[in-house]
C-alpha positions in Angstrom: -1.1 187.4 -74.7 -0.9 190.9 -73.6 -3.3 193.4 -75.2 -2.2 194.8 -78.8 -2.0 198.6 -78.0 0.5 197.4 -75.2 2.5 195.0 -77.7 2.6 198.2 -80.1 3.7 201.0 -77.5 5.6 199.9 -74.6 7.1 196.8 -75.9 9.1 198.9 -78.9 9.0 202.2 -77.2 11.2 200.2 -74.7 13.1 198.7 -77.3 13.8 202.1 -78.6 15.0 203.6 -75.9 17.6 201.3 -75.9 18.7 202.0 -79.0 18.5 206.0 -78.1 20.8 205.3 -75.7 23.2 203.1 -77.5 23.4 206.1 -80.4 24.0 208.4 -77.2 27.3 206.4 -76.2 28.3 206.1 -79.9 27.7 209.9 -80.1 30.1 210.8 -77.6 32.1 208.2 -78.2 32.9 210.2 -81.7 33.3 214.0 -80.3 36.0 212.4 -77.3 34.0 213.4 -74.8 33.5 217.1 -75.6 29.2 216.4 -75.3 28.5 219.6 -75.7 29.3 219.5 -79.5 26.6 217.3 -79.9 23.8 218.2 -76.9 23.5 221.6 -78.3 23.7 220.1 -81.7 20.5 220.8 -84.2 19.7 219.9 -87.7 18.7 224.1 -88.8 19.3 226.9 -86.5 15.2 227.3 -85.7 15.0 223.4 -85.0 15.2 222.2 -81.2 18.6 220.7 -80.0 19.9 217.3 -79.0 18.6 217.6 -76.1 14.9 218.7 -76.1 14.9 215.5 -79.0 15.8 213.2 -76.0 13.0 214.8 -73.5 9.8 214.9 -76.2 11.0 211.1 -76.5 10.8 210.3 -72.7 7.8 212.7 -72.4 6.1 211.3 -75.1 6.5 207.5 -73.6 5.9 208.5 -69.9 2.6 210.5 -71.4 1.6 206.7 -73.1 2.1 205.2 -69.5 0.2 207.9 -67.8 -2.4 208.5 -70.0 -3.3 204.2 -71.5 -1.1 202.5 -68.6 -2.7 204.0 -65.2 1.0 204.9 -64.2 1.1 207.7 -61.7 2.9 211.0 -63.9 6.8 211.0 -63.2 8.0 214.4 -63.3 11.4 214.9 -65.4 12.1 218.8 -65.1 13.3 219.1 -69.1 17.0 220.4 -67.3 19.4 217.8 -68.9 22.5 219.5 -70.4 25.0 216.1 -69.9 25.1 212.8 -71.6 25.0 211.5 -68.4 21.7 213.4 -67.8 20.3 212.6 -70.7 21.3 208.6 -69.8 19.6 208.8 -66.6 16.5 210.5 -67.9 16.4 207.8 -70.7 16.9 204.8 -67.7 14.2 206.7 -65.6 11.1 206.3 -68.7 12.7 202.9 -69.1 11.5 202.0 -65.8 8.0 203.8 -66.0 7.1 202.1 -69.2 8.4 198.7 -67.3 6.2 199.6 -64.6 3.4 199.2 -66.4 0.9 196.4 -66.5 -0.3 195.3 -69.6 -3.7 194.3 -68.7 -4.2 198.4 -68.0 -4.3 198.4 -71.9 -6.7 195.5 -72.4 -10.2 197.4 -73.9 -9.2 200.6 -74.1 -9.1 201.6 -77.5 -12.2 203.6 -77.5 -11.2 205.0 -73.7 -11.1 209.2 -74.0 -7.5 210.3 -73.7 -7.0 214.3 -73.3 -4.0 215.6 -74.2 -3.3 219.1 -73.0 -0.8 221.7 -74.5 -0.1 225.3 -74.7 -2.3 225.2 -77.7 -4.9 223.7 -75.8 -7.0 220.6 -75.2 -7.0 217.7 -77.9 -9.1 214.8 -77.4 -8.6 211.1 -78.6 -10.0 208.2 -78.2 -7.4 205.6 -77.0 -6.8 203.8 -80.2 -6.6 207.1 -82.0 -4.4 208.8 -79.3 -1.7 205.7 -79.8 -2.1 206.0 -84.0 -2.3 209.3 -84.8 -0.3 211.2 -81.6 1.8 208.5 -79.3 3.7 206.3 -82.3 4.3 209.0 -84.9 5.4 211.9 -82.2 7.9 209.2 -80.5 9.5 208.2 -83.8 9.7 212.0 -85.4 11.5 212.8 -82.3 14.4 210.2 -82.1 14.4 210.5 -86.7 15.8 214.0 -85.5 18.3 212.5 -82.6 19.4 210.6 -85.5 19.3 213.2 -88.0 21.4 215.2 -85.4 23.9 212.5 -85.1 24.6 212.0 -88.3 24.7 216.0 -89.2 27.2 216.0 -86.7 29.5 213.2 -87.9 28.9 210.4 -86.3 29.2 206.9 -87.3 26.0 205.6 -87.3 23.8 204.6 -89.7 20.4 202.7 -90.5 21.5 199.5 -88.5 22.3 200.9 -85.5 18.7 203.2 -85.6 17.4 199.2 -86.0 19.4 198.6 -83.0 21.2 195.4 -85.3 24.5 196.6 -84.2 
């Protein structure tokens, strides 16, 4: 069996994308092609758009492989303004988190992980970095592309979030 941290990251974060992808085609499947309707969509006028909901996902998922998968970092320039952008950027952490072995996640829980921001260092250990950072960042971000979605009109509710439809 592969290590738990793996089976509780990578293995739904995969999953997920998916599904972000599938609520994507639905989106612009609902404004006829005009994407721009929905990529510049936001839920409150000081809340980040479509868009930048899509990149903290794939940021947040390519960090996990980086940081608990010994992946090498994949830079994605945050420059997506296209549904087909936003598709490929989605395929592209797709293929980092498949790239990643799941015995690189075997004993690490209590590895140090350092994550860096504009508001400066924060240190975890692994277990704590995947609990309280990795899983609830990755979810808050695609809760607001569906939030978006749904602001905006589209068709999709809680069983295609699930991915059931």
């Amino acid at each position: 069996m592969s290590a738990p941290l793996y089976q509780v990251t990578v293995v739904p974060f995969i999953s997920q994308l998916k599904i972000v992808s599938k609520l994507l085609t639905l989106g612009l499947e609902h404004v006829k092609g005009d994407e721009s309707a929905l990529t510049n969509a936001r839920i409150i006028e000081d809340m980040q758009p479509l868009t930048y909901q899509i990149q903290r996902i794939s940021d947040t998922a390519k960090g996990l492989a980086v940081r608990m998968g010994k992946v090498e970092p994949v830079a994605m320039a945050d420059e997506e303004k296209t549904f087909p952008e936003l598709q490929e950027r989605i395929a592209k952490t797709i293929a980092v988190l498949e790239s990643v072995d799941p015995k690189a996640f075997e004993g690490i829980e209590d590895k140090e992980v350092i994550l860096s921001s504009p508001r400066g260092d924060q240190k975890f250990t692994g277990l704590s970095y995947v609990n309280t950072f990795a899983i609830p960042n990755f979810y808050f971000h695609m809760c607001m592309v569906y939030a978006i979605l749904r602001k905006e009109g589209v068709p999709v509710g809680k069983l295609d979030y699930l991915g059931k439809r």
